[in-house]
C-alpha positions as CSV (number, residue, x, y, z in Angstrom):
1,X,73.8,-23.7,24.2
2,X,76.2,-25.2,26.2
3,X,75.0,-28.4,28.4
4,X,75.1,-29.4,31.8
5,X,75.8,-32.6,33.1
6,X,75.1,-33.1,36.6
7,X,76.8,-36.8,38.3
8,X,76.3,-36.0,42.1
9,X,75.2,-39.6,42.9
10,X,78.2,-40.8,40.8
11,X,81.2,-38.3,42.4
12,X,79.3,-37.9,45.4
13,X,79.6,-41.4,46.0
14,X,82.7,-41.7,47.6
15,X,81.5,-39.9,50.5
16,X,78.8,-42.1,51.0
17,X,80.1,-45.7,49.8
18,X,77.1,-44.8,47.0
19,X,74.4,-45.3,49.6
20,X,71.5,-42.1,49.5
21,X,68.9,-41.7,51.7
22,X,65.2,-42.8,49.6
23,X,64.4,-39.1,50.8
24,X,67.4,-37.5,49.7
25,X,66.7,-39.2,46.0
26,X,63.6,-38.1,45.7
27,X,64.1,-34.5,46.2
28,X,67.2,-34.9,44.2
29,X,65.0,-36.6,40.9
30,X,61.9,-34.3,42.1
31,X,64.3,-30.9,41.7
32,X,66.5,-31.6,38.8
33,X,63.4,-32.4,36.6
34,X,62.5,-29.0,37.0
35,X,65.9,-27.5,36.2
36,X,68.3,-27.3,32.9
37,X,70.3,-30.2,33.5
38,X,70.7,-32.3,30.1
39,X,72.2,-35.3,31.6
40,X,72.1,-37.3,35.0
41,X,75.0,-39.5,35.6
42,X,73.4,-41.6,38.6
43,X,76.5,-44.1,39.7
44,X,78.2,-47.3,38.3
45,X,77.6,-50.5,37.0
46,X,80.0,-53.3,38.0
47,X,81.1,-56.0,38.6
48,X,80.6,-57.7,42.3
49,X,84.3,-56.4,44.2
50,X,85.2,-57.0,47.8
51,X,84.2,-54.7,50.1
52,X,81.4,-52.4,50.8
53,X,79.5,-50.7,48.1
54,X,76.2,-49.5,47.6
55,X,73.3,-49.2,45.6
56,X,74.6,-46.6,43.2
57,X,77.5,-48.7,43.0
58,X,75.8,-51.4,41.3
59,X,73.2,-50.0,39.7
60,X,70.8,-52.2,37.7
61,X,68.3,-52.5,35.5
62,X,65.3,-52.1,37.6
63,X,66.6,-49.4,39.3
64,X,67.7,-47.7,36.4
65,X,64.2,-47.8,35.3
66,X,62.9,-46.1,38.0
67,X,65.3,-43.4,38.1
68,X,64.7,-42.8,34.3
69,X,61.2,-42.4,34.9
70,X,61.5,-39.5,37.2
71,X,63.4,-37.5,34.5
72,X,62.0,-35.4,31.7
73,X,62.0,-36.8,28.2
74,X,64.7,-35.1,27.4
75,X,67.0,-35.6,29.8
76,X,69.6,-38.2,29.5
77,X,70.3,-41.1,31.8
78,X,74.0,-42.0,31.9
79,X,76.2,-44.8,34.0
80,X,80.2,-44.7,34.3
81,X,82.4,-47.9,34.6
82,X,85.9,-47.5,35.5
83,X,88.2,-48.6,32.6
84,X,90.7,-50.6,34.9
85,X,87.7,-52.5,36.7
86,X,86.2,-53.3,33.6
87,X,87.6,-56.3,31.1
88,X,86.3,-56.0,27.0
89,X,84.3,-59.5,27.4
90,X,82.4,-58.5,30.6
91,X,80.8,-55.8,28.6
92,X,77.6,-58.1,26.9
93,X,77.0,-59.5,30.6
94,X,76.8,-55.8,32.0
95,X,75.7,-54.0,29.5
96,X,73.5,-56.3,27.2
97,X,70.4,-55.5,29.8
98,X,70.6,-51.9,30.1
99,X,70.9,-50.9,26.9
100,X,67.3,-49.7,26.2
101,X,67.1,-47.9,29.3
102,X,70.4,-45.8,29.5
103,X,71.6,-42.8,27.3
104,X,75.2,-42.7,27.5
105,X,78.2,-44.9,29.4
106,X,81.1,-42.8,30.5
107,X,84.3,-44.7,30.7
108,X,86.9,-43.1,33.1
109,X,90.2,-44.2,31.5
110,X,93.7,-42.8,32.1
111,X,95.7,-41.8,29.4
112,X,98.1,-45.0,29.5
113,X,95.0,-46.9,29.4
114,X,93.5,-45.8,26.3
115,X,94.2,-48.8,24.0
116,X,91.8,-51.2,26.6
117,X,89.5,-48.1,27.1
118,X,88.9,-47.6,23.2
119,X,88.2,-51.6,23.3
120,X,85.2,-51.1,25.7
121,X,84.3,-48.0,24.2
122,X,83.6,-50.0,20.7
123,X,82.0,-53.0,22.5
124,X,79.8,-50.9,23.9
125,X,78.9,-49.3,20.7
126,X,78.1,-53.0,19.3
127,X,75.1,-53.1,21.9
128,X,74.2,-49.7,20.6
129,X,74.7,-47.4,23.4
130,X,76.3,-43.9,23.5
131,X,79.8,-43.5,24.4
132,X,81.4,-41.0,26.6
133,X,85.3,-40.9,27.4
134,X,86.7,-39.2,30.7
135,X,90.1,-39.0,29.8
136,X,91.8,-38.3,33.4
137,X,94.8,-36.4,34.7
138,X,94.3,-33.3,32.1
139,X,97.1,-31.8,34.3
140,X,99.8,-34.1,33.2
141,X,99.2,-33.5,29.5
142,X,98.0,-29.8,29.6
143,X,101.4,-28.9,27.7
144,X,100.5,-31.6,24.5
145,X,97.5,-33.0,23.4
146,X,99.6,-35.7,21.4
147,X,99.8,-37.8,24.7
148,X,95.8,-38.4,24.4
149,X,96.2,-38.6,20.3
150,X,94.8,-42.0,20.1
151,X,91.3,-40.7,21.9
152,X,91.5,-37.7,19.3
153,X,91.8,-39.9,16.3
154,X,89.7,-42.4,17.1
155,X,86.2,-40.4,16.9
156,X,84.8,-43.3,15.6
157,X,84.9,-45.1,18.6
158,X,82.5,-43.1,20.7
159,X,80.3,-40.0,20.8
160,X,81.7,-37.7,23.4
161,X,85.2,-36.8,24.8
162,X,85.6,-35.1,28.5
163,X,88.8,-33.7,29.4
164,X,89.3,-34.5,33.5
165,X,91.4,-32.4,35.5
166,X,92.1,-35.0,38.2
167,X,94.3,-32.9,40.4
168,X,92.9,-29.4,40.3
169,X,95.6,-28.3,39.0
170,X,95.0,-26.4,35.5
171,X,94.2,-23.1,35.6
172,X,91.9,-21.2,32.9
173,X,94.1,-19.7,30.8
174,X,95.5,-23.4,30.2
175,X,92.0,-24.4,29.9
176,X,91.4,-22.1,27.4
177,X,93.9,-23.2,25.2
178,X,93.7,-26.7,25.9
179,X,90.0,-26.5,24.6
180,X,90.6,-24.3,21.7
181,X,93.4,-26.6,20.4
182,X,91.0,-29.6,21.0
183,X,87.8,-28.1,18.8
184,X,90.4,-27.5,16.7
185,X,91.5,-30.9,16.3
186,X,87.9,-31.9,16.7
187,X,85.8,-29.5,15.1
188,X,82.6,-31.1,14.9
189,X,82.5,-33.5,17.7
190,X,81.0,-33.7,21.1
191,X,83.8,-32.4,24.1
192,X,83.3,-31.3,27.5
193,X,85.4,-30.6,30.8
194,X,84.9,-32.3,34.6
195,X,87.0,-30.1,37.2
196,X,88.4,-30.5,40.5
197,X,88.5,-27.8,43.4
198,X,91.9,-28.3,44.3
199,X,93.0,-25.4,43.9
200,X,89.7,-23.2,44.0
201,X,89.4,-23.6,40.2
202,X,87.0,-25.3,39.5
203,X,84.1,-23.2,38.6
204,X,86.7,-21.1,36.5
205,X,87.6,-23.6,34.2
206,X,84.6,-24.8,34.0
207,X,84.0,-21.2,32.3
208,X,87.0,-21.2,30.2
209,X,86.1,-24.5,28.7
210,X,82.7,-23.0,27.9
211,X,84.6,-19.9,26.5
212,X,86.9,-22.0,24.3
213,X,83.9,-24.3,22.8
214,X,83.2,-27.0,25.7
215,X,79.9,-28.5,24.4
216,X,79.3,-30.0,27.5
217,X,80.3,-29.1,31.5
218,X,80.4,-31.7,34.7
219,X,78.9,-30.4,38.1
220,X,77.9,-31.6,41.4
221,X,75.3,-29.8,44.3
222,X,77.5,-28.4,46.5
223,X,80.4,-29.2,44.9
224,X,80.0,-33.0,46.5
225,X,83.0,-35.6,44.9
226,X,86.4,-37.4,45.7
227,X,88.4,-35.7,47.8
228,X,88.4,-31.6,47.1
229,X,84.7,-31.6,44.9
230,X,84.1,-30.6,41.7
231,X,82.5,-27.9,40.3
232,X,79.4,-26.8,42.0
233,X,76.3,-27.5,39.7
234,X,74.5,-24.7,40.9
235,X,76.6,-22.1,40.5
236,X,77.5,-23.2,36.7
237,X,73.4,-23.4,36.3
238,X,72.7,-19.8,38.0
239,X,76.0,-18.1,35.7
240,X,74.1,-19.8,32.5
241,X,71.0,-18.4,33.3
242,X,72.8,-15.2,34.0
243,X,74.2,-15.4,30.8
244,X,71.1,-16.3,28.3
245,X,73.1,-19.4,27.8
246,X,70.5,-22.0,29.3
247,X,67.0,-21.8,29.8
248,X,65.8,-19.9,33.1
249,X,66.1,-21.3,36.7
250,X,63.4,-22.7,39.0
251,X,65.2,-21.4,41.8
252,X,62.8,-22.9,44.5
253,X,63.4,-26.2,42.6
254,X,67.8,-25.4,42.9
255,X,67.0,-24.5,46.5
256,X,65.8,-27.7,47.2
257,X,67.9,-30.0,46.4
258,X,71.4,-28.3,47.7
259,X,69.8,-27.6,50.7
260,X,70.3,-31.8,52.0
261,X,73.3,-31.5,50.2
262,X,74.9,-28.6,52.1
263,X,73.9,-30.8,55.5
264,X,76.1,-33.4,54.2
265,X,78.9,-31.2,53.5
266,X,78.9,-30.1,56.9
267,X,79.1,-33.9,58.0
268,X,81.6,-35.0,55.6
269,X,83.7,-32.2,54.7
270,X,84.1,-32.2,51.5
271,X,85.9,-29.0,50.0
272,X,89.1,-28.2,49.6
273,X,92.2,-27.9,52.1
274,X,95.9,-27.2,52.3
275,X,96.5,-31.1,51.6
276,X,94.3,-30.7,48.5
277,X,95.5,-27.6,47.1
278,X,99.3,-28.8,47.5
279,X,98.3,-32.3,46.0
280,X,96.8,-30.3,42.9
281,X,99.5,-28.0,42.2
282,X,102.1,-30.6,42.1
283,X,99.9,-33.0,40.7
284,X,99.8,-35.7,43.4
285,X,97.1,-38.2,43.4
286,X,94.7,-36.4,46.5
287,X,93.5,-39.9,48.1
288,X,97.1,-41.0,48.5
289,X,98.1,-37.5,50.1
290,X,95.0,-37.7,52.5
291,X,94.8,-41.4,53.3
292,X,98.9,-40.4,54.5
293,X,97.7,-37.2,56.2
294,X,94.5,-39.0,57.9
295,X,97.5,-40.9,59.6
296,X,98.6,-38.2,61.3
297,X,102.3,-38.9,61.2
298,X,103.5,-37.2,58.3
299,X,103.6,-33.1,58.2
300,X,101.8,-31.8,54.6
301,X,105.5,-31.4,53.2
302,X,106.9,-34.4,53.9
303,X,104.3,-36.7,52.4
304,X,104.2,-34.1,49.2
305,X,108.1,-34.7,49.4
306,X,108.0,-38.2,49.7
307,X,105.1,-38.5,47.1
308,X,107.5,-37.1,44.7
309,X,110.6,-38.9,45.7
310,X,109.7,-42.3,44.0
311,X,112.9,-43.1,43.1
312,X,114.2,-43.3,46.8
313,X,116.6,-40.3,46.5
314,X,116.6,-37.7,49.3
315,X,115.4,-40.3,52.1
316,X,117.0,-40.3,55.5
317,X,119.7,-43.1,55.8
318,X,121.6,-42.1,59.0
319,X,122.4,-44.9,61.3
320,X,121.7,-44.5,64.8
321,X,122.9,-47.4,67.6
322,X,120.2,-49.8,67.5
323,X,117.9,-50.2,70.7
324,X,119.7,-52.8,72.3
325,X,122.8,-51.0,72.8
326,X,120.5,-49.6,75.6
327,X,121.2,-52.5,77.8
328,X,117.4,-52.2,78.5
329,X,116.4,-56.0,77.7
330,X,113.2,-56.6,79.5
331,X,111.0,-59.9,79.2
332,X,107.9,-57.8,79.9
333,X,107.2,-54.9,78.1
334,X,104.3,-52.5,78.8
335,X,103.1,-50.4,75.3
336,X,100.8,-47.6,75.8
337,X,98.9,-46.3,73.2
338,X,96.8,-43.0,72.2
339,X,93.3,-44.3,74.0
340,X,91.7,-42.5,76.2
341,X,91.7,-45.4,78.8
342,X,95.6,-44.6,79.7
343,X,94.4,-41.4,81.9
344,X,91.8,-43.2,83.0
345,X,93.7,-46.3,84.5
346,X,96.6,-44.5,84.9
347,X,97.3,-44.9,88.8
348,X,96.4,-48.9,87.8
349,X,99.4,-48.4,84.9
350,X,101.5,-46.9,87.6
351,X,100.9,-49.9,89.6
352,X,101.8,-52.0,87.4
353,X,105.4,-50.9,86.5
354,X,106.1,-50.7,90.1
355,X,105.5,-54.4,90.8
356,X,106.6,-55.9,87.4
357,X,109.1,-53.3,86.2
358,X,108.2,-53.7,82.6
359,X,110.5,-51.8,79.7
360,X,107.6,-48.9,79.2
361,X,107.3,-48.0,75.7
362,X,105.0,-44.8,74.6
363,X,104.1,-45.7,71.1
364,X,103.8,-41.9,70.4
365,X,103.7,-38.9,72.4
366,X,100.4,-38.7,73.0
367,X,100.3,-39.7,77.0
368,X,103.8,-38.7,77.1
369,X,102.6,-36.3,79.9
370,X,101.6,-39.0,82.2
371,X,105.0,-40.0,81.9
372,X,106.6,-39.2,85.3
373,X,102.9,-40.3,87.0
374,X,103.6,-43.5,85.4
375,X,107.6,-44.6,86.2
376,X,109.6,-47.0,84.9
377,X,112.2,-47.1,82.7
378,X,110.7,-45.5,79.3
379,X,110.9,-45.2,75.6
380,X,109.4,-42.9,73.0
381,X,108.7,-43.7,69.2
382,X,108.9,-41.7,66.9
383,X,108.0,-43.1,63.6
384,X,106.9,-40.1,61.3
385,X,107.9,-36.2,60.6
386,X,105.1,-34.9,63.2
387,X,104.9,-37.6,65.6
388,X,106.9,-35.5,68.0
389,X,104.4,-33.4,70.1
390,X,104.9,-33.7,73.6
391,X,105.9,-30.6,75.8
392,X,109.7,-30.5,76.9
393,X,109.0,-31.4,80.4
394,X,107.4,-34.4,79.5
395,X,110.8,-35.8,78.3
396,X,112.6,-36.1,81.4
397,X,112.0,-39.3,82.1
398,X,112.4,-40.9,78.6
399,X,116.0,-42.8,78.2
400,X,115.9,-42.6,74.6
401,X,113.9,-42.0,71.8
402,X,113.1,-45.0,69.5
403,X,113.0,-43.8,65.6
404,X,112.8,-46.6,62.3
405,X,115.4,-48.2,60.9
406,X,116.4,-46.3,57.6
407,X,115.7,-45.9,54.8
408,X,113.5,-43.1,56.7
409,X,111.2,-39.8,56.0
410,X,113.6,-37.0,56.7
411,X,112.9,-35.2,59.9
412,X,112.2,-37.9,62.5
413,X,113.9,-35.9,64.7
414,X,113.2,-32.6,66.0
415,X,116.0,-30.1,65.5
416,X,117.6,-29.8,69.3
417,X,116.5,-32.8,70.6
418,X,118.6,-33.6,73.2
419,X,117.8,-36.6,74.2
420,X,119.6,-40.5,73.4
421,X,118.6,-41.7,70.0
422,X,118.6,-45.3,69.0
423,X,116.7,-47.0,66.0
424,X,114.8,-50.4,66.3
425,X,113.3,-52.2,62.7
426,X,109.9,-51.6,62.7
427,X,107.7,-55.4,63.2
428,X,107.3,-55.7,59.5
429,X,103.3,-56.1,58.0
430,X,103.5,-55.2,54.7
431,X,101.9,-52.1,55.2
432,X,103.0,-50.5,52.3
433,X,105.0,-47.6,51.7
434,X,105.2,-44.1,51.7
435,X,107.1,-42.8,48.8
436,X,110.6,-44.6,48.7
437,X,110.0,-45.4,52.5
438,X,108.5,-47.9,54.0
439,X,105.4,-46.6,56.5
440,X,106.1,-47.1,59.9
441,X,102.4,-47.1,62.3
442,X,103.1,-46.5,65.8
443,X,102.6,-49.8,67.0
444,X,104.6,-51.6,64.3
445,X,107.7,-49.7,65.5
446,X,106.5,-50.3,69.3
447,X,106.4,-53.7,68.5
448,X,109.6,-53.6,67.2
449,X,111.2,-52.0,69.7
450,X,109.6,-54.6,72.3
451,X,111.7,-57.4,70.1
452,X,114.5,-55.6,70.1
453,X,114.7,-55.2,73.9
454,X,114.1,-59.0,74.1
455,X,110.2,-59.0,75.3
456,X,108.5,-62.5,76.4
457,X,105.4,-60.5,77.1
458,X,104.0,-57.5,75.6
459,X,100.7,-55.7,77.5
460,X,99.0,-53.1,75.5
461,X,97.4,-50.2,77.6
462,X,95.1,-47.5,75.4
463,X,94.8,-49.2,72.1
464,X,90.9,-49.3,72.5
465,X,89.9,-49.0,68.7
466,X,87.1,-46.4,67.7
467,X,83.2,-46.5,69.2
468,X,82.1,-44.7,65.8
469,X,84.8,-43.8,63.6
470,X,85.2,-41.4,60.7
471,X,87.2,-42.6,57.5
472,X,90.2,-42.1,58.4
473,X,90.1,-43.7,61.8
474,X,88.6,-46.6,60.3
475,X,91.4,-47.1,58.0
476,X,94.1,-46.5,61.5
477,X,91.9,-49.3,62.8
478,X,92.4,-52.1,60.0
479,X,95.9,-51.5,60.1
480,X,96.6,-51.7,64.1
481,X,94.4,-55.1,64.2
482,X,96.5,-56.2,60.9
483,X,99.6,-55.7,62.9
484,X,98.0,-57.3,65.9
485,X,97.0,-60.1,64.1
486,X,100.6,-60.8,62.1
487,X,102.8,-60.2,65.5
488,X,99.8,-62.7,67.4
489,X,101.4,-65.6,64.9
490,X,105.1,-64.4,65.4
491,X,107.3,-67.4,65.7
492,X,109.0,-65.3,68.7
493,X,106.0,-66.2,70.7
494,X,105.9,-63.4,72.0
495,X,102.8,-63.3,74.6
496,X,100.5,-60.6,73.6
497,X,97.5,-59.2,75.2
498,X,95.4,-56.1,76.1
499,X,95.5,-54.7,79.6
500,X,92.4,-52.2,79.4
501,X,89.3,-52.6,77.3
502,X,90.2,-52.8,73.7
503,X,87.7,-53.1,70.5
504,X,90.4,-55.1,68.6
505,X,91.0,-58.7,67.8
506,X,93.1,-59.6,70.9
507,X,93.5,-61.5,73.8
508,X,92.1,-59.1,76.6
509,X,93.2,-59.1,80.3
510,X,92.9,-56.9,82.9
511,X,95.4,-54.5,84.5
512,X,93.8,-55.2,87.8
513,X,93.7,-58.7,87.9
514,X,97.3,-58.8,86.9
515,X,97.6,-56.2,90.4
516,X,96.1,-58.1,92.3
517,X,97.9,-61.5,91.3
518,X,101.2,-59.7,92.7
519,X,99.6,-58.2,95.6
């Protein structure tokens, strides 16, 4: 009979930073007691890293204990470390304590890491613990097994071998034959199949592999996992059942646990998307597409473009005249983010550029319809592909749009625009780059543009930061406030400061008080 391996807490994880309700863990240990699961993967053990992680994430001995009490005698306890997180020497420290408590480590290795994965492997084995090994990215090596050859002929080094498919991106007539070639190769040994829902695939490879001779099949309730899910555990448990290839279900007890789980999933979203399934079928890595899509600067193509494009070919390198060509130079300069506090100060905003006549720059186009309510002599960024939203109207009285330096993600510019088009170099951060470009935020090409006209004082209407923010938003928020902070400690000394309330590290004033000073 084929076996299931269920690693919710570990995959499921990432949407939780490996924190789970006490509740939620007891119905989970209560219901999968009672249902053919032959192995629990529960989290990680590691190392202390910066950051937040939680309990799952660190996983140790006592707990283990516990957990490993709530299972059925036959059920197997197993950890995962990452193979890159882990070094061959730390593996005594970490390891040396759990030994007689946990049934199998997993080590998640890529395939150009399988010289230092096969070293922990075998130090694990000298504490005498079962071995698994995730080899990762089956979609880059569906077409030759030789490129994991070292895994295949080193049996000796652990007990189990799992075949990953990162991206979502085989399909099951690959699977098939993938897994047919491997019992081949491996006739007598211990191999199994983990599969991402990229591409809507996952529960049908998760078949194939069975088909082919997959001793072993990953799953999660509801599918839960990094980025698109994985296989849903339930529905691989009610098809074996179906099948008289695992024993039968308790379905009150498989009720009961995905039930919590299916909250969650309405919560956090995982599942699938366009972003996913393009990311899987051209075997993109999915965080780096979403964390570029949670930006919401890039259209889908031009990040999968970019994402491919590592070699810097195909990049936009037309020069435009640079801002100060505009004969715009301004020692105040007046940036207006996305916050919602720009509608709601806007007559004070108004105000403002009427008495001080600061260089107005619209750090996207997301007030851009407050634009003629506002005055002043104005400027629009436009640092990425989709940045460009605002209605046609709207753009009457912009002088010019503002777009980075090149190299650049093609399409910038909107096919039509007529409108003046200059470039400014984007306040450099160290951001980090997108593709072969370098990624341009909103406000580091604002801030760029303010240099470029000359600025002695830069206000900052609507950057307000986030009351509660998802994921994504909290990742937009560490990189404003890095920006903020490098450009606070520009040599320039450029005065900087916050004109309406703002969550950020900066020096707050107030748009009224700076009224009333003129008045």
């Amino acid at each position: 009979m084929v076996q299931v391996l269920d690693c919710t807490f570990r995959d499921g994880g990432y949407y939780t930073s490996w924190d789970f309700d006490p509740g939620l863990v007891n119905t989970y240990l209560n219901s999968v007691s009672r249902l053919p699961i032959d192995h629990v993967e529960v989290g990680y053990v590691n190392d202390r890293l910066p950051g937040y992680y939680g309990e799952y994430f660190f996983l140790t001995a006592d707990k283990l204990t516990a957990l490993k009490a709530r299972l059925r005698p036959d059920q197997k306890l197993l950890v995962m470390i990452d193979a890159k997180a882990v070094e061959p020497e730390r593996v005594p420290a970490l390891f040396g304590p759990l030994a007689d408590i946990l049934d199998m480590v997993r080590i998640a290795c890529a395939p150009s890491q399988l010289p230092h994965g096969l070293s922990l492997a075998r130090e694990l084995k000298k504490l005498g613990l079962q071995v698994g090994f995730n080899v990762m990215y089956l979609s880059t090596f569906k077409d030759n097994l030789d490129h994991i050859r070292l895994a295949i002929e080193s049996p000796d080094a652990y007990d189990a071998l799992s075949l990953v498919d990162s991206y979502g991106g085989v399909t099951p007539g690959e699977v098939t034959r993938l897994f047919k070639e491997l019992r081949a190769r491996m006739p007598d040994f211990t191999i199994g199949f983990h599969g991402h829902d990229n591409m809507c695939l996952a529960f049908a490879n998760t078949l194939a592999a069975i088909e082919a001779g997959a001793d072993v099949v990953d799953g999660t309730f509801t599918g839960m996992g990094r980025g698109a899910g994985n296989a849903r555990t339930e529905t691989v448990l009610i098809q074996l059942a179906r099948e008289g290839l695992n024993a039968p279900l308790d379905h009150q007890a498989l009720s009961a646990v995905v039930a919590p789980f299916e909250v969650m999933q309405r919560e956090q979203g995982w599942g699938t998307n366009l972003p996913y399934m393009i990311s899987g079928a051209n075997n993109l890595p999915q965080k780096d597409v979403m964390d570029w899509l949670a930006k919401n600067r890039y259209s889908v193509m031009s990040i999968v473009q970019a994402l491919q494009r590592q070699g810097g070919q195909e990049v936009d390198r037309t020069v435009f005249p640079d801002v100060a060509t505009l004969g715009m130079k301004a020692g105040d300069v007046l940036l207006v983010g996305g916050g919602p506090s720009v509608k709601r100060h806007a007559d004070a905003i108004a105000r403002l550029v009427s008495q001080h006549d600061p260089a107005v720059i619209f750090s996207s186009a997301r007030h851009l319809d407050l634009a003629s309510r506002i005055g002043g002599r104005q400027l629009l960024c436009l640092p990425g592909h989709d940045a460009f939203r605002a209605p046609p109207e709207a753009l009457e009285r912009v002088a010019a749009v503002v777009i980075p330096a090149p190299p650049r993600v093609p399409g910038c510019l909107p096919e039509g625009l007529a409108l003046h088009v200059v470039q400014a170099q984007s306040y450099d951060t160290d951001e980090g780059h997108f593709g072969p470009v370098s990624d341009n935020s909103p406000l580091a090409l604002a801030l760029g543009t303010a240099l470029g006209l000359g600025a002695k004082r830069c206000f900052l209407v609507g950057f307000d930061g986030y009351d509660t923010a998802s994921a994504a938003e909290q990742e937009l928020s560490r990189e404003v406030q890095a920006v903020l902070d490098s450009f606070a400690a520009h040599p320039a000394g450029v005065a900087l400061s916050s004109l309406t309330p703002t969550r950020y590290r900066v020096r707050q004033g107030s748009i009224h008080g700076l009224i009333a000073e003129v008045a």
